[in-house]
C-alpha positions as CSV (number, residue, x, y, z in Angstrom):
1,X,221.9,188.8,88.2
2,X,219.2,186.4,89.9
3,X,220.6,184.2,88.0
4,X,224.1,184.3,89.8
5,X,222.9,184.5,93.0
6,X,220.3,181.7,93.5
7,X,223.3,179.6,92.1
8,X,225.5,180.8,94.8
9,X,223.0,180.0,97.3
10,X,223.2,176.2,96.2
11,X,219.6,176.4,94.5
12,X,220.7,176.0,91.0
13,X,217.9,173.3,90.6
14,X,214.8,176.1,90.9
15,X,216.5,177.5,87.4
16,X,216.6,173.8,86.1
17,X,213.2,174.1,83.4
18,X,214.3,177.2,82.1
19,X,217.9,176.0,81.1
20,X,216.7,172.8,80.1
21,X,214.3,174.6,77.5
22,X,217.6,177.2,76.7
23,X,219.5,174.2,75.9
24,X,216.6,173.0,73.8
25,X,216.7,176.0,71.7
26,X,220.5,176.2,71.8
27,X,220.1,172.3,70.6
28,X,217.5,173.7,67.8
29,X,220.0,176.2,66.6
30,X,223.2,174.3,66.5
31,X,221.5,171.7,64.1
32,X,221.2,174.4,61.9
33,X,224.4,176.0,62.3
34,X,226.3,172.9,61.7
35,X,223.8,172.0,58.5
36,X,224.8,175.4,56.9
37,X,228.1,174.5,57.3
38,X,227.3,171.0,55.0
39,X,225.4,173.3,52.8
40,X,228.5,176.1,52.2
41,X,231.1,173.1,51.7
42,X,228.6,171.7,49.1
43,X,228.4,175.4,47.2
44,X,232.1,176.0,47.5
45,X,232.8,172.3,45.7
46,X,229.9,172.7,43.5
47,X,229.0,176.9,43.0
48,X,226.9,175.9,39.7
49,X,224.2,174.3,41.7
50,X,221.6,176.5,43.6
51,X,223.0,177.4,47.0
52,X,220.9,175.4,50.0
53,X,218.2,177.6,51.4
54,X,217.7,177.2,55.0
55,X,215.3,180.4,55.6
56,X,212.7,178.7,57.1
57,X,215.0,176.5,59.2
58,X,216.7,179.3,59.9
59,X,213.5,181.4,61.2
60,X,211.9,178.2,62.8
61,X,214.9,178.1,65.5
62,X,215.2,181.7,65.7
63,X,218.3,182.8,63.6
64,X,218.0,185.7,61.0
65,X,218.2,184.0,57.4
66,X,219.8,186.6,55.5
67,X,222.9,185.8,57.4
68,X,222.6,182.1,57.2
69,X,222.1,182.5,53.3
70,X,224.9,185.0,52.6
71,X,227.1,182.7,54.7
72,X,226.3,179.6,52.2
73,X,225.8,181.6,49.1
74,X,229.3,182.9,49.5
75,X,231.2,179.9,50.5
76,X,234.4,179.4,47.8
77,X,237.4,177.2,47.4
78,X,240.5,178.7,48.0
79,X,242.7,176.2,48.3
80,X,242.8,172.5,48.2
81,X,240.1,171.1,50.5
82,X,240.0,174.5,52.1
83,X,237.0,177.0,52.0
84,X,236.1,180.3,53.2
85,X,232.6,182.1,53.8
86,X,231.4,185.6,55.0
87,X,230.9,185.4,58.8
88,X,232.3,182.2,58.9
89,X,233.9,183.0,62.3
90,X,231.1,184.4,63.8
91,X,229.4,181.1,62.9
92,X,231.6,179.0,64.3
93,X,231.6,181.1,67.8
94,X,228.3,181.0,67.8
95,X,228.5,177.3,67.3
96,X,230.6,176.5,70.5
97,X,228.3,178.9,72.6
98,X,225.4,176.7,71.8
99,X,227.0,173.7,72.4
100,X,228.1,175.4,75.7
101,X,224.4,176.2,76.2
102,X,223.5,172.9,76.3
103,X,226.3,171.5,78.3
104,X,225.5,174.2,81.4
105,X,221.8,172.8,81.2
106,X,223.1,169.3,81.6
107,X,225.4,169.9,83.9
108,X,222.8,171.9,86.3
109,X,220.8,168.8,86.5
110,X,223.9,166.0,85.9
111,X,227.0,167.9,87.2
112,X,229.3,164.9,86.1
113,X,227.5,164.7,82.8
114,X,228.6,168.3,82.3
115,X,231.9,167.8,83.6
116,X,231.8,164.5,81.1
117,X,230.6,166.6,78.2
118,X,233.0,169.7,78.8
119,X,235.7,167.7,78.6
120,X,234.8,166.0,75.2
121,X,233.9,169.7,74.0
122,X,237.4,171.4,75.2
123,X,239.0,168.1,73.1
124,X,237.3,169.1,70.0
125,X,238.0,172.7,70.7
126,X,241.8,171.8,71.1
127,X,241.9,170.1,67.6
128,X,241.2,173.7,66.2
129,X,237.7,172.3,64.5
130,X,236.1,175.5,66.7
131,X,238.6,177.9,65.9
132,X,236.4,181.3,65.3
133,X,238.3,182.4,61.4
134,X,236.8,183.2,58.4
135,X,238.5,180.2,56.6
136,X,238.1,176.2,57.2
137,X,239.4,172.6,56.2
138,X,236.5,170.5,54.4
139,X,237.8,167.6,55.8
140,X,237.2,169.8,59.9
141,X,233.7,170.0,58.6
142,X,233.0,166.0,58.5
143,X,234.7,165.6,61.6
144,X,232.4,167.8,63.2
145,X,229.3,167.4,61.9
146,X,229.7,163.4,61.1
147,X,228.5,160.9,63.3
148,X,230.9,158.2,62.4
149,X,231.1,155.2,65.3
150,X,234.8,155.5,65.1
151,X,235.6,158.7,66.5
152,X,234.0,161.7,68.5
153,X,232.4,164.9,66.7
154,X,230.3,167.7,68.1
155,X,227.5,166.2,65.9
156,X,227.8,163.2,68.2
157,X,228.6,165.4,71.3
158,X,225.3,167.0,70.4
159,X,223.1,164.4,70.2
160,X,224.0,162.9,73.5
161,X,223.6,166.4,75.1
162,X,219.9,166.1,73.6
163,X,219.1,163.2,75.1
164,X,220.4,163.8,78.1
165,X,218.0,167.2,78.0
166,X,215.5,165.2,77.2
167,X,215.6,162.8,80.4
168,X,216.1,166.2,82.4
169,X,212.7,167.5,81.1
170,X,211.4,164.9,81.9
171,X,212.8,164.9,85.9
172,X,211.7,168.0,86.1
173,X,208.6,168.5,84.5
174,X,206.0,170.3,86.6
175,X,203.2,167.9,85.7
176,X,201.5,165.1,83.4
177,X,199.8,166.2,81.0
178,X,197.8,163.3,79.4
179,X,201.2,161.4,79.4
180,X,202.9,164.4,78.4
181,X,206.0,165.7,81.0
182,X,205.3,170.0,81.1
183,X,206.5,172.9,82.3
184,X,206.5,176.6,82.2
185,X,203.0,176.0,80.1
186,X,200.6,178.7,79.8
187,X,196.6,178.5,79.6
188,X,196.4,178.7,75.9
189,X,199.0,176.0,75.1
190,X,197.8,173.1,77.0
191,X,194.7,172.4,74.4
192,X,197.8,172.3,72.0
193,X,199.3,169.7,74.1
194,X,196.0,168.0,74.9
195,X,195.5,167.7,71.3
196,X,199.1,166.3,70.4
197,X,199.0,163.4,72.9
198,X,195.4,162.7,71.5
199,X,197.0,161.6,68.7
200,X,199.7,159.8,70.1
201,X,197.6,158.2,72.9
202,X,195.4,156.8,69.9
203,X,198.2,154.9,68.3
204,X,201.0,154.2,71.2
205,X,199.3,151.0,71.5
206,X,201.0,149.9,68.3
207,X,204.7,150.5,69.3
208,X,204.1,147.5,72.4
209,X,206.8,146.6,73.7
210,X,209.7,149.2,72.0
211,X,210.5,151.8,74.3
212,X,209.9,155.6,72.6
213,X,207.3,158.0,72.1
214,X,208.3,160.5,75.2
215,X,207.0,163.6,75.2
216,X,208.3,166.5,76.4
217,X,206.4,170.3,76.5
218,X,207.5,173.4,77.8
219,X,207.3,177.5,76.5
220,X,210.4,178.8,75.4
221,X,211.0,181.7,73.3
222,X,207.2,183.1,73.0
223,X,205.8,179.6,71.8
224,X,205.2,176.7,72.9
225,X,207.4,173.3,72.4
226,X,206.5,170.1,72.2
227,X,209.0,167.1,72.1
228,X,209.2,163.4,71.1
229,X,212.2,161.1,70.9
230,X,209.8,158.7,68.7
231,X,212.7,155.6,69.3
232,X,215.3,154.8,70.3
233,X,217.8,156.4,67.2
234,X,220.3,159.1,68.2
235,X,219.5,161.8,65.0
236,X,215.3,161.1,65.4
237,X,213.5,163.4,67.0
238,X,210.6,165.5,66.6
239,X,210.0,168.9,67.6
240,X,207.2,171.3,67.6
241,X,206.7,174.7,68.0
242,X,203.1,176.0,68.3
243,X,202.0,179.9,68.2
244,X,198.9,180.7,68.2
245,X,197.4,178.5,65.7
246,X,200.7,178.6,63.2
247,X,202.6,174.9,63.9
248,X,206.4,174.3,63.1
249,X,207.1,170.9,62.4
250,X,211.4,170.2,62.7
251,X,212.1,166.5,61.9
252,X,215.4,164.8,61.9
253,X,216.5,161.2,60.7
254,X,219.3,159.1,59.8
255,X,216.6,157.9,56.7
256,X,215.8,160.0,53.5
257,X,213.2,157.2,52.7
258,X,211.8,157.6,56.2
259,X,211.8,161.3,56.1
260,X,210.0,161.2,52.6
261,X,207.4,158.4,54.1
262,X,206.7,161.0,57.5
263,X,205.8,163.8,55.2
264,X,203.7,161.6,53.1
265,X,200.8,161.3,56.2
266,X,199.6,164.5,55.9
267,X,199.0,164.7,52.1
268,X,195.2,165.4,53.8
269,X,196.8,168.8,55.2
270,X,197.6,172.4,53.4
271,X,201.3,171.8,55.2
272,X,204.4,172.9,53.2
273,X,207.4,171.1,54.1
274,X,211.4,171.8,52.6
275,X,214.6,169.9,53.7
276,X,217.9,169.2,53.0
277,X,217.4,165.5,51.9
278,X,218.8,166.7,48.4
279,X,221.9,168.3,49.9
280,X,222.9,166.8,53.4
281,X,225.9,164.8,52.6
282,X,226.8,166.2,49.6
283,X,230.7,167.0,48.5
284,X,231.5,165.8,52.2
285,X,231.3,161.5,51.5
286,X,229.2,159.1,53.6
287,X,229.7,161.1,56.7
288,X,225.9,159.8,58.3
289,X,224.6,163.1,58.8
290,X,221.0,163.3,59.3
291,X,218.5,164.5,57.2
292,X,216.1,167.8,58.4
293,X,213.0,168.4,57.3
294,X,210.5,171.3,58.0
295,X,207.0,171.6,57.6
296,X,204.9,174.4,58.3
297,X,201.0,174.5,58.8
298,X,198.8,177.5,59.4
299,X,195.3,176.7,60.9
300,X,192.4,179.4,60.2
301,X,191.0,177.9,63.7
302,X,192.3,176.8,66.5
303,X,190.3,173.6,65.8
304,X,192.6,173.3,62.4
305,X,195.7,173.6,64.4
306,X,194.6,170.7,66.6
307,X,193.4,168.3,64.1
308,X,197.2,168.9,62.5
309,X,198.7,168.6,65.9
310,X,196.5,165.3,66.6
311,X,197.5,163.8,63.2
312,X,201.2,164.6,64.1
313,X,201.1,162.4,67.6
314,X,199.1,159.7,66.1
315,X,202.1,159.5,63.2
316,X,205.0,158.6,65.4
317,X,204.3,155.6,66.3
318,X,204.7,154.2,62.8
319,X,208.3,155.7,62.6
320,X,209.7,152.9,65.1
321,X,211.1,150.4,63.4
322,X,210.2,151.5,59.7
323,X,213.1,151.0,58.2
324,X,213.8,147.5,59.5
325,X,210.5,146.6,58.5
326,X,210.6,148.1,54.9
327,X,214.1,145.7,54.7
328,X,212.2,142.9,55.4
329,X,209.3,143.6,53.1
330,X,211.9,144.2,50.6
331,X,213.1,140.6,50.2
332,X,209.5,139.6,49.7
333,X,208.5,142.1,47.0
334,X,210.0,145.3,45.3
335,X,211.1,148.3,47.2
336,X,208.5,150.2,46.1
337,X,206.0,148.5,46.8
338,X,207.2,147.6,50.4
339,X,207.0,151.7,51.4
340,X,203.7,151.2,49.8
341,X,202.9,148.3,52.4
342,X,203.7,150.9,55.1
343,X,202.2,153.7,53.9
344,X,199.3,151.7,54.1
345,X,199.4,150.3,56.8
346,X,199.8,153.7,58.6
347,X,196.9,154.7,56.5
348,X,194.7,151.9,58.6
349,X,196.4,152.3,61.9
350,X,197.3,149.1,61.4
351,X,201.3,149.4,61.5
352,X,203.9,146.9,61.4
353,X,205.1,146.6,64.8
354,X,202.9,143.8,66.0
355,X,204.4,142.0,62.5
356,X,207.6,142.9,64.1
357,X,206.8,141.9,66.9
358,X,205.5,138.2,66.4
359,X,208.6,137.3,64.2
360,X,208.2,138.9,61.1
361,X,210.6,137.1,58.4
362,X,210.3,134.3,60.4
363,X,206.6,134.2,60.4
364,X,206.3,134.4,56.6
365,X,209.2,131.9,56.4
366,X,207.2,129.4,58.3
367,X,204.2,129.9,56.2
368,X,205.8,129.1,52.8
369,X,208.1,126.3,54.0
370,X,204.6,124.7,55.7
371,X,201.9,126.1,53.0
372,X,204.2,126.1,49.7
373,X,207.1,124.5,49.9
374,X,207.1,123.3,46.2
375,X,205.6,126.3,45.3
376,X,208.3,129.3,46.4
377,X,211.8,128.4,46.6
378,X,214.2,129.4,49.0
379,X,215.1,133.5,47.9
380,X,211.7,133.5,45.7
381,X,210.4,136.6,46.1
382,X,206.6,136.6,46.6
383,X,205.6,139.0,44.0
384,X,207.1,136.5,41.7
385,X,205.4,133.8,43.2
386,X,201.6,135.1,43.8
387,X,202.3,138.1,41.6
388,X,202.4,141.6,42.3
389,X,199.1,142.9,43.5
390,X,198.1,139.0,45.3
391,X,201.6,139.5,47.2
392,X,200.9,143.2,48.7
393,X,197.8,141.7,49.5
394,X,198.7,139.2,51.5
395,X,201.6,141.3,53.1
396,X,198.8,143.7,54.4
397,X,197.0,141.0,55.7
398,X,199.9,139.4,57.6
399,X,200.5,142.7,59.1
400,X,196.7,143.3,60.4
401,X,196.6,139.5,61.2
402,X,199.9,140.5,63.5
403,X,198.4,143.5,64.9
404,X,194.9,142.0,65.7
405,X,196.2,139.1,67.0
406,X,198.6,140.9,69.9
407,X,196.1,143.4,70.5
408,X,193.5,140.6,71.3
409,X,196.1,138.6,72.9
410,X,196.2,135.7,70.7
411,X,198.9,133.4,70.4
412,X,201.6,133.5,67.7
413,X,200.8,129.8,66.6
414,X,197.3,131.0,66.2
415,X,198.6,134.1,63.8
416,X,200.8,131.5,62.1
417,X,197.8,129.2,61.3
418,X,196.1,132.5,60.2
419,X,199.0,133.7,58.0
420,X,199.7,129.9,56.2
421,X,196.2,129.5,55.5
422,X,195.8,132.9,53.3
423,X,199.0,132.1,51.7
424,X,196.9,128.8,50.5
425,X,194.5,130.8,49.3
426,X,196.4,133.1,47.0
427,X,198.1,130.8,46.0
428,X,194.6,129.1,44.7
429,X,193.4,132.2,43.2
430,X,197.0,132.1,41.5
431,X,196.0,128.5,40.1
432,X,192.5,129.8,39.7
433,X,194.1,133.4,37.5
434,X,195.6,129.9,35.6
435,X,192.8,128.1,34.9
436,X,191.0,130.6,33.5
437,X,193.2,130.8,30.5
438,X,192.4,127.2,30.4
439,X,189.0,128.4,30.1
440,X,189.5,130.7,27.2
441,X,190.8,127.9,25.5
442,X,188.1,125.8,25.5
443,X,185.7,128.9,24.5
444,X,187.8,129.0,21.4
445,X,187.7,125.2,20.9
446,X,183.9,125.6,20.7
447,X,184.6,128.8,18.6
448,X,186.1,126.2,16.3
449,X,183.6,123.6,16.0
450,X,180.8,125.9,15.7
451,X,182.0,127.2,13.2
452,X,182.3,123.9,11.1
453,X,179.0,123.0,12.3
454,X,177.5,126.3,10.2
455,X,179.7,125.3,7.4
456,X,178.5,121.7,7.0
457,X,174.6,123.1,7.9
458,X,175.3,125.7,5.1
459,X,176.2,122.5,2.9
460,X,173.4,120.4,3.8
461,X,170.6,123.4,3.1
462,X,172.8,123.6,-0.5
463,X,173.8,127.7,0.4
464,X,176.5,129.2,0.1
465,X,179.7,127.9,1.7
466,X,182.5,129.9,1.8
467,X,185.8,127.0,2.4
468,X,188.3,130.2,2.4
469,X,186.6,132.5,4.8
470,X,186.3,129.3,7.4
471,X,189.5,128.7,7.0
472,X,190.9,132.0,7.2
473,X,188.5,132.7,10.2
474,X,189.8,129.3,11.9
475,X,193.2,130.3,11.5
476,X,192.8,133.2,13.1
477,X,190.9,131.8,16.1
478,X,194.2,128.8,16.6
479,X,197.1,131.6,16.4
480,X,195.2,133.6,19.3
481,X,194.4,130.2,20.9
482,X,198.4,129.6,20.5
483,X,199.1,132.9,22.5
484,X,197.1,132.1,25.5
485,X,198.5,128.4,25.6
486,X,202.2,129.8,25.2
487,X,201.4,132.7,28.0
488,X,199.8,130.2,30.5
489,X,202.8,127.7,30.1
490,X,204.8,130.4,30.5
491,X,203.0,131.7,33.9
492,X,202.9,128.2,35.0
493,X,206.8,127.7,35.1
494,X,207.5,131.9,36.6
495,X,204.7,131.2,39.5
496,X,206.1,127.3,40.1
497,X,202.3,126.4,39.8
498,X,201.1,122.8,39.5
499,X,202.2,121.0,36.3
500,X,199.0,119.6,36.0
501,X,197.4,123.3,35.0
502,X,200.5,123.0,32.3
503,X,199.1,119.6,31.1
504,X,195.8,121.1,30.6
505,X,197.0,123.8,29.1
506,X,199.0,121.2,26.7
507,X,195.7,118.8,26.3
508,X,193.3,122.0,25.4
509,X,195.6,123.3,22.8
510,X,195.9,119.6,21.0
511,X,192.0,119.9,21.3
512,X,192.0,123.2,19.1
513,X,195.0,121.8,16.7
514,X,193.3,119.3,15.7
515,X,189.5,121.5,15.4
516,X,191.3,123.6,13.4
517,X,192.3,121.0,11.0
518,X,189.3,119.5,11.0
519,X,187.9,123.0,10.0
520,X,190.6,123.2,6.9
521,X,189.6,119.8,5.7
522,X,185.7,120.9,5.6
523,X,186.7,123.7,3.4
524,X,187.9,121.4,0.9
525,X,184.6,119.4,1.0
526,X,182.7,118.9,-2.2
527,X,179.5,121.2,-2.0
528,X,177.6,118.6,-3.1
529,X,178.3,116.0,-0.9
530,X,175.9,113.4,-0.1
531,X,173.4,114.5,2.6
532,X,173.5,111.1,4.8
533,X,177.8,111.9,5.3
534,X,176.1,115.3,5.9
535,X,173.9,114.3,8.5
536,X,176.6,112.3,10.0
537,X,179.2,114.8,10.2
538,X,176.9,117.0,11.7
539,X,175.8,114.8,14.8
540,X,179.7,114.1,15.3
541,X,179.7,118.0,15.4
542,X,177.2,118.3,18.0
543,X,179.1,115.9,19.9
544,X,182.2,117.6,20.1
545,X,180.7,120.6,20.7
546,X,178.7,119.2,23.7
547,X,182.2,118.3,24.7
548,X,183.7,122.0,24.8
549,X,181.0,122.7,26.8
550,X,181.6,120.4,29.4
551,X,184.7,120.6,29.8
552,X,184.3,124.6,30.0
553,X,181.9,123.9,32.7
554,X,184.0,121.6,34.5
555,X,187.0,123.9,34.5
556,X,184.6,126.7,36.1
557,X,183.7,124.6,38.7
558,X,187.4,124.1,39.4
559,X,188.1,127.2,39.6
560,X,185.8,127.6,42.9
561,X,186.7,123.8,44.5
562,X,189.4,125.9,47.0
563,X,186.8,127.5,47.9
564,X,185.7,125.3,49.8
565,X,182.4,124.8,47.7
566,X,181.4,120.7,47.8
567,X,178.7,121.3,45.0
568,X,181.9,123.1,42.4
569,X,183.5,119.9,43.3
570,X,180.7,118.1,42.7
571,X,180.1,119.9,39.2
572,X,183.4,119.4,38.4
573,X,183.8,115.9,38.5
574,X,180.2,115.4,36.8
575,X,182.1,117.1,33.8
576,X,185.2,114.2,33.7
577,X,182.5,111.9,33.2
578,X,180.4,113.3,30.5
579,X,183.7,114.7,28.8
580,X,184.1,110.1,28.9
581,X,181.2,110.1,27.8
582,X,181.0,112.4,25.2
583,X,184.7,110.5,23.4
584,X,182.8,107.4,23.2
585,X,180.0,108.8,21.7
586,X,182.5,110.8,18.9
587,X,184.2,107.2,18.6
588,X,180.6,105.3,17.7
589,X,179.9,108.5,15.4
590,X,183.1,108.7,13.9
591,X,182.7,104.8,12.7
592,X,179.5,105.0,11.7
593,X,180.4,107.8,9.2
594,X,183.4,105.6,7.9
595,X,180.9,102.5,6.8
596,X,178.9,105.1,5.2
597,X,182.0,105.7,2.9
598,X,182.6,102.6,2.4
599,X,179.0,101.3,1.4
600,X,178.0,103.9,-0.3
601,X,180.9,103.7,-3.6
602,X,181.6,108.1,-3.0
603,X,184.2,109.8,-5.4
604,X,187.4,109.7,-4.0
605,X,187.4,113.8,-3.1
606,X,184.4,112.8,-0.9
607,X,185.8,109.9,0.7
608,X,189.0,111.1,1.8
609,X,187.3,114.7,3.1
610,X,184.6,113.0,5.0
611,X,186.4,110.4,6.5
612,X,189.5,112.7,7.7
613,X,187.2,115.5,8.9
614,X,185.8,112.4,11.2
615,X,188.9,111.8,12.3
616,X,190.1,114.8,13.3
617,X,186.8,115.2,15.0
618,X,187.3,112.3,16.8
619,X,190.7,112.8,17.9
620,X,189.6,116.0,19.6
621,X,187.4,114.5,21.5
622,X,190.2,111.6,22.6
623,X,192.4,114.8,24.0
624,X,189.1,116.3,25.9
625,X,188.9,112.7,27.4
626,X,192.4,113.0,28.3
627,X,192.1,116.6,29.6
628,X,188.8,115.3,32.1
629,X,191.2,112.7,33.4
630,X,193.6,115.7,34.3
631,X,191.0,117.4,35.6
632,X,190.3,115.0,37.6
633,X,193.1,114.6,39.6
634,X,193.5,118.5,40.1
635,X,190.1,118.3,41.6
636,X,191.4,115.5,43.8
637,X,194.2,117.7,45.3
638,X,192.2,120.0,46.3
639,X,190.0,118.4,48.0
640,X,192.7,116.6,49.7
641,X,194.5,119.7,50.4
């Protein structure tokens, strides 16, 4: 054979491409070999669950189906912790020649790393785990296909051989193509490959400074194979095979969640994909095997095809690192919601290396011990601190802030300035979110006092004056004022917010107490009641009512003082002095209606109603006084802040 005599002459090396890409199929097969044997020990422990179907795993790394499926559909106990399958033997023959494969391509280009890898193969072969019978120990499977750090496996043996494939295709590539290492290409594949590294050259910029994202394209088998390490992780690779415009996607990693977020990016594609995430380890224990996944897309155009291969390259580059950075999300809001964060950030091409990068914990650690430190204690999650939807917010815009800032070359103390001061700001709109339940308060306070106002105008025009409806209607309008008071203090103590919100909170609700007893003791008033107490009542109404309306204006203006807004502040501190204002106007009413009672010699049904109505009046004015004080000094922090 040529093959035998250009390696007797001593020129193994001219046969290096094509053994390298024979040991990248042989590497594409065994994956599969050794995941049907996971798959057969699962039916044999468990033969009332479906059996795994690996068809298209099977067909995608050129090995006929029908005899992976009978193998795994006829897999049965027959003994303790024993099993045996049709064809098992032939399997497991088939097995050590691929793993044989790959060791003669490593070896042609690294003749100690064969000799290295040999060895380690003729070990596991002298255990008995590669014995060629029909019949094998459960426990032989783990040890081969595991990955376990304490001991050697041919899963392990594997993976190095990959690598070590992978640097040889690289050594030996015929040429660059767009930072892609090729050989054995023909004409129609390099748009393919063009295409691919599109993709990834759009978004490589993101990894900086992690190593990964080596690519690797060669024809093997009748289509074309494209190859990317993606990191730096043993079981994560990529690998695509491209014919005509019909693209193969085969994707392992050591992360279901991972796996499940890779798929996810091309929603915007007809692509079916099917794995073995529901099936990989099971009946075998925590062995760390990896998790394949398969997608399949069929372009009408070749145009389709390389949009799908372009989307594919530009997707890798979020894979680095995910899973570290979805644990660090994770102890600043829900699980869920961190996989959201990186979905989206993917999405943008925003990513979260640069977060990474610039410190990530460490960076949002500075910000709340500088921007909140009384605000989010030490553990505090920030969804429970901002709340849900104001914490992904500000997530996403620490990891754009991170990315921006490296891309620009900014400094990190720049990024952390950046990061603290939107941290202040949600945590503003958090005291704002507050305040206006403090505002819904006082709309109901002038709710209340309207309403007595029309009561005692109904009384001085001699109508009709219903004292049950208004007091019914009153009642009504303090238990829903109780519910917001009773939610906002509760908000206040679950987001650590200022206690001065709860004092406000505390001060508008004495406000309404007292409104609506003011509003029960007007519907005990006599109906004909002497018009001057009347006319009395009714201009210590209007007070009060001017009152709610201050102080409703002077919470709104509040609300926007963070914003940096010198007229809100402005506004807002206007309001504490007419709300002053406005309580010594209710006390000069209030005493001018109590020597009309006394002078003017009233029943004592008219007395007591007129002069406790006053009162209660009155008082609710004292707590809107005590409530502009409060206001105040929020206003005061703010601008200080």
């Amino acid at each position: 054979m040529k093959t035998h005599i250009i390696e007797e002459l001593g020129q193994g090396g001219i046969l290096l491409p094509a053994l390298v890409a024979e040991g990248l199929a042989a590497n594409d097969r065994i994956k599969v070999r050794m995941s049907a044997l996971q798959a057969a020990a699962q039916h044999a422990q468990e033969p009332g669950r479906p059996a795994s179907d690996l068809g298209v795993e099977s067909q995608t790394a050129g090995i006929a189906p029908a005899a992976i499926a009978t193998l795994i559909g006829g897999a049965r106990l027959i003994g303790q912790g024993r099993l045996a399958a049709p064809d098992l033997a032939k399997l497991m023959q088939e097995i050590a020649e691929d793993a044989g494969a790959m060791i003669r391509a490593v070896g042609a280009g690294a003749a100690n790393d064969g000799d290295r890898a040999q060895a380690r193969l003729d070990t596991i072969r002298a255990a008995g785990l590669l014995d060629p019978v029909d019949e094998i120990a459960i426990s032989h499977i783990v040890r081969l296909t595991g990955v376990d750090a304490g001991g050697d496996s041919l899963h392990r043996l594997v993976m190095d051989l990959h690598k070590q494939l992978n640097r040889l295709a690289t050594s030996c590539a015929e040429e660059a193509l767009d930072g892609a290492h090729v050989f054995g290409l023909h004409s129609e594949d390099r748009p393919a490959v063009a295409a691919f590294m599109k993709g990834l050259n759009a978004t490589r910029g993101l990894k900086f400074n992690h190593p990964g994202l080596d690519t690797m394209a060669t024809r093997a088998g009748g289509r074309l194979l494209i190859q990317n390490d993606i990191g730096t992780t043993d079981a994560h690779v990529v690998v695509i095979a491209v014919k005509k415009n019909a693209v193969t996607v085969t994707y392992t990693d050591v992360h279901l969640a991972r796996a499940k977020f890779f798929i996810s990016l091309f929603d915007a594609f007809a692509a079916s994909w099917s794995g073995l995430d529901r099936h990989t380890a099971a009946g075998l224990g925590e062995d760390n095997s990896f998790y394949l996944v398969t997608g399949q897309y069929q372009g009408d155009h070749a145009a389709d095809r390389n949009e799908f291969l372009a989307a594919l390259g530009a997707a890798l580059v979020f894979l680095i690192d995910w899973n570290k950075a979805r644990k660090l999300l994770r102890t600043w809001v829900a699980k869920e919601d961190a996989a959201r964060i990186l979905e989206w950030a993917a999405r943008q091409r925003i990513g979260h290396r640069g977060f990474l990068e610039l410190g990530g914990n460490d960076l949002l650690g500075s910000a709340v011990r500088n921007a909140a430190p009384t605000r989010i204690g030490f553990g505090e999650r920030l969804d429970q601190a901002l709340g849900r939807t104001a914490a992904i917010d500000f997530l996403k815009a620490s990891l754009r802030a991170s990315t921006e800032a490296l891309l620009a070359g900014r400094s990190v103390r720049t990024v952390r300035d950046q990061i603290e001061a939107d941290l202040m700001r949600h945590l503003d709109r958090v005291d704002g979110a507050l305040l206006a339940a403090v505002l819904r308060q006082i709309g109901l306070a002038h709710d209340l006092v309207a309403a007595i106002s029309r009561h005692i105008a109904a009384l001085r025009a001699a109508q009709p004056a219903d004292g049950r409806l208004l007091t019914q209607r009153c009642g009504v309008i303090e238990q829903k004022a109780d519910r917001i008071a009773l939610e906002g203090r509760n908000e206040v103590d679950r987001l650590n917010a200022r206690p001065l919100i709860g004092q406000l909170i505390d001060r508008a609700e004495e406000a309404i107490d007292e409104l609506e007893q003011a509003a029960f003791i007007a519907s005990l008033m006599p109906e004909k009641t002497e018009p001057s107490l009347l006319a009395s009542l009714a201009e210590l109404c209007a007070v009060a009512e001017t009152a709610t309306e201050v102080a409703a204006s002077g919470i709104a203006a509040a609300i926007d003082v963070p914003e940096g807004r010198r007229a809100d502040s402005e506004d807002a501190l206007s309001a504490v002095t007419r709300l002053i204002d406005a309580e010594h106007a209710a006390d000069s009413r209030e005493r001018a209606t109590t020597a009309l009672v006394f002078g003017g010699g009233f029943d004592v049904a008219t007395s007591l109603s007129v002069i406790e109505l006053a009162r209660a009046v009155e008082r609710a004015t004292d707590r809107f006084a005590a409530f502009g004080h409060l206001l105040r000094r929020h206003i005061m922090i703010d601008l200080a802040a």
